[in-house]
C-alpha positions as MATLAB code, in Angstrom:
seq = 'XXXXXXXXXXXXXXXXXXXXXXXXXXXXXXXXXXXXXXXXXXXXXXXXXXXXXXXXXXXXXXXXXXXXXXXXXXXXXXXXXXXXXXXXXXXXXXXXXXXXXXXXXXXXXXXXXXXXXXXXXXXXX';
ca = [
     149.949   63.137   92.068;
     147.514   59.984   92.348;
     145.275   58.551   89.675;
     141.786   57.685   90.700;
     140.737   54.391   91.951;
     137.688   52.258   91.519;
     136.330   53.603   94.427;
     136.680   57.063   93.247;
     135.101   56.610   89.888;
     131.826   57.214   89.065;
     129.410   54.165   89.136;
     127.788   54.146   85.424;
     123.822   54.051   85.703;
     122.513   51.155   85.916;
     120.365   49.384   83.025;
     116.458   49.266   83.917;
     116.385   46.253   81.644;
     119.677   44.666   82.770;
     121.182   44.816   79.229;
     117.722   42.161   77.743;
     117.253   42.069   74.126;
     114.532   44.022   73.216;
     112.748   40.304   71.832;
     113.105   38.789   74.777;
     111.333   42.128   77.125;
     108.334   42.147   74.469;
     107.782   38.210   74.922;
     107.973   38.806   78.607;
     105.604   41.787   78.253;
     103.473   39.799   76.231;
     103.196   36.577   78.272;
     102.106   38.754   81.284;
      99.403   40.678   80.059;
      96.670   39.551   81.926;
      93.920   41.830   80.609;
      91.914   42.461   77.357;
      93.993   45.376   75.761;
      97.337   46.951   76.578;
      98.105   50.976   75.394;
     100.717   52.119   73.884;
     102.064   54.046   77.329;
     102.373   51.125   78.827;
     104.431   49.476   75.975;
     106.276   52.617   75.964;
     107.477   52.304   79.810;
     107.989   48.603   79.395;
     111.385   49.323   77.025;
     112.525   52.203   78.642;
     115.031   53.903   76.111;
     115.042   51.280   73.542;
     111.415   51.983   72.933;
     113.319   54.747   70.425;
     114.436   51.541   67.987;
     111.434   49.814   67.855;
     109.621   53.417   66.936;
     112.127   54.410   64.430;
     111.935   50.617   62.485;
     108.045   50.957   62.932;
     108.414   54.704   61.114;
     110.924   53.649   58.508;
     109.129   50.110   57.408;
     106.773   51.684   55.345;
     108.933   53.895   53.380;
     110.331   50.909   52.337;
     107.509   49.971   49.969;
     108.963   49.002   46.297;
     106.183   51.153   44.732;
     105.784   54.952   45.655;
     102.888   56.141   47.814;
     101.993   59.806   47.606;
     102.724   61.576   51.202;
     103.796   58.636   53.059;
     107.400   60.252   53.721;
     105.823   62.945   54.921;
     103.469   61.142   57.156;
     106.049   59.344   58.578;
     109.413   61.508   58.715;
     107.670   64.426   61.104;
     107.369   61.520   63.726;
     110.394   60.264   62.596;
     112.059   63.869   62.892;
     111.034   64.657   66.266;
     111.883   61.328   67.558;
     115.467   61.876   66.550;
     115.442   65.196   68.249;
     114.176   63.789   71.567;
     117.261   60.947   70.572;
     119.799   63.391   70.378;
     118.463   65.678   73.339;
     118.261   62.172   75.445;
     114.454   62.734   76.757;
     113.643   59.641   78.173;
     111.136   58.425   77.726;
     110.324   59.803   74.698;
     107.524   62.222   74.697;
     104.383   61.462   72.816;
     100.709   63.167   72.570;
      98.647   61.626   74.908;
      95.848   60.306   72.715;
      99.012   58.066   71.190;
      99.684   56.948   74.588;
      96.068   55.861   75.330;
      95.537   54.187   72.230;
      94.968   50.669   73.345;
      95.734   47.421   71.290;
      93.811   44.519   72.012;
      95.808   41.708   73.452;
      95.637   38.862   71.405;
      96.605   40.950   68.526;
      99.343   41.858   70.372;
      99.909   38.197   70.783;
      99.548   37.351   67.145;
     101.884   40.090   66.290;
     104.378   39.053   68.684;
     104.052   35.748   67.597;
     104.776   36.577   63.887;
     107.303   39.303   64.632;
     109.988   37.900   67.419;
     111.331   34.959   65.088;
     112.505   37.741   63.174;
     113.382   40.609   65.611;
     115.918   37.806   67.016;
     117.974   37.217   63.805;
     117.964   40.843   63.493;
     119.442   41.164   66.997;
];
């Protein structure tokens, strides 16, 4: 009996993103947008599979308000529900209507944003 060798083993996927933080992708992302707005499908495709965090913090942040707000949960856990479906069921990337995908953001509030945002996205990393 023989035990498998390196060259028998499986080679484990590579990463698309080459193991980047997720700060350091969006201040790429950002820094190369050379045109007037960006959509969301296009954000979406930039972070591959970790696009699933960012959603889910983006979902959850507003249920964190210290003062209820009438149908916000619900507003936000359907999205949140079937993103944690499409998590478990590993569709990549996850599915979303098309008029989401389309929806454009203009790029220098994507650049404000950023700006504002990645000090604090790399503590929490």
């Amino acid at each position: 009996m023989s035990l498998p060798n390196d060259t028998d083993a499986e080679q484990a996927p590579s990463d698309p993103l080459d193991g980047r933080k997720i700060s350091d992708i969006l201040s790429t992302l950002v820094d190369g947008i050379d045109t007037p707005t960006v959509t969301l499908g296009v954000l979406r495709d930039a972070l591959s599979e970790r696009i699933y965090g960012v959603f889910l913090l983006l979902l959850a942040l507003p249920n964190l308000v210290p003062f209820p707000v009438p149908g916000l949960s619900a507003v936000t856990g359907v999205p949140l529900l079937l993103l944690t479906f499409q998590m478990m069921f590993n569709i990549q990337p996850p599915w979303l209507p098309k008029i989401i995908l389309r929806r454009a953001i203009k790029t220098a509030q994507l650049q404000r944003v950023s700006a504002h945002s990645l000090p604090h996205l790399r503590k929490v990393e």
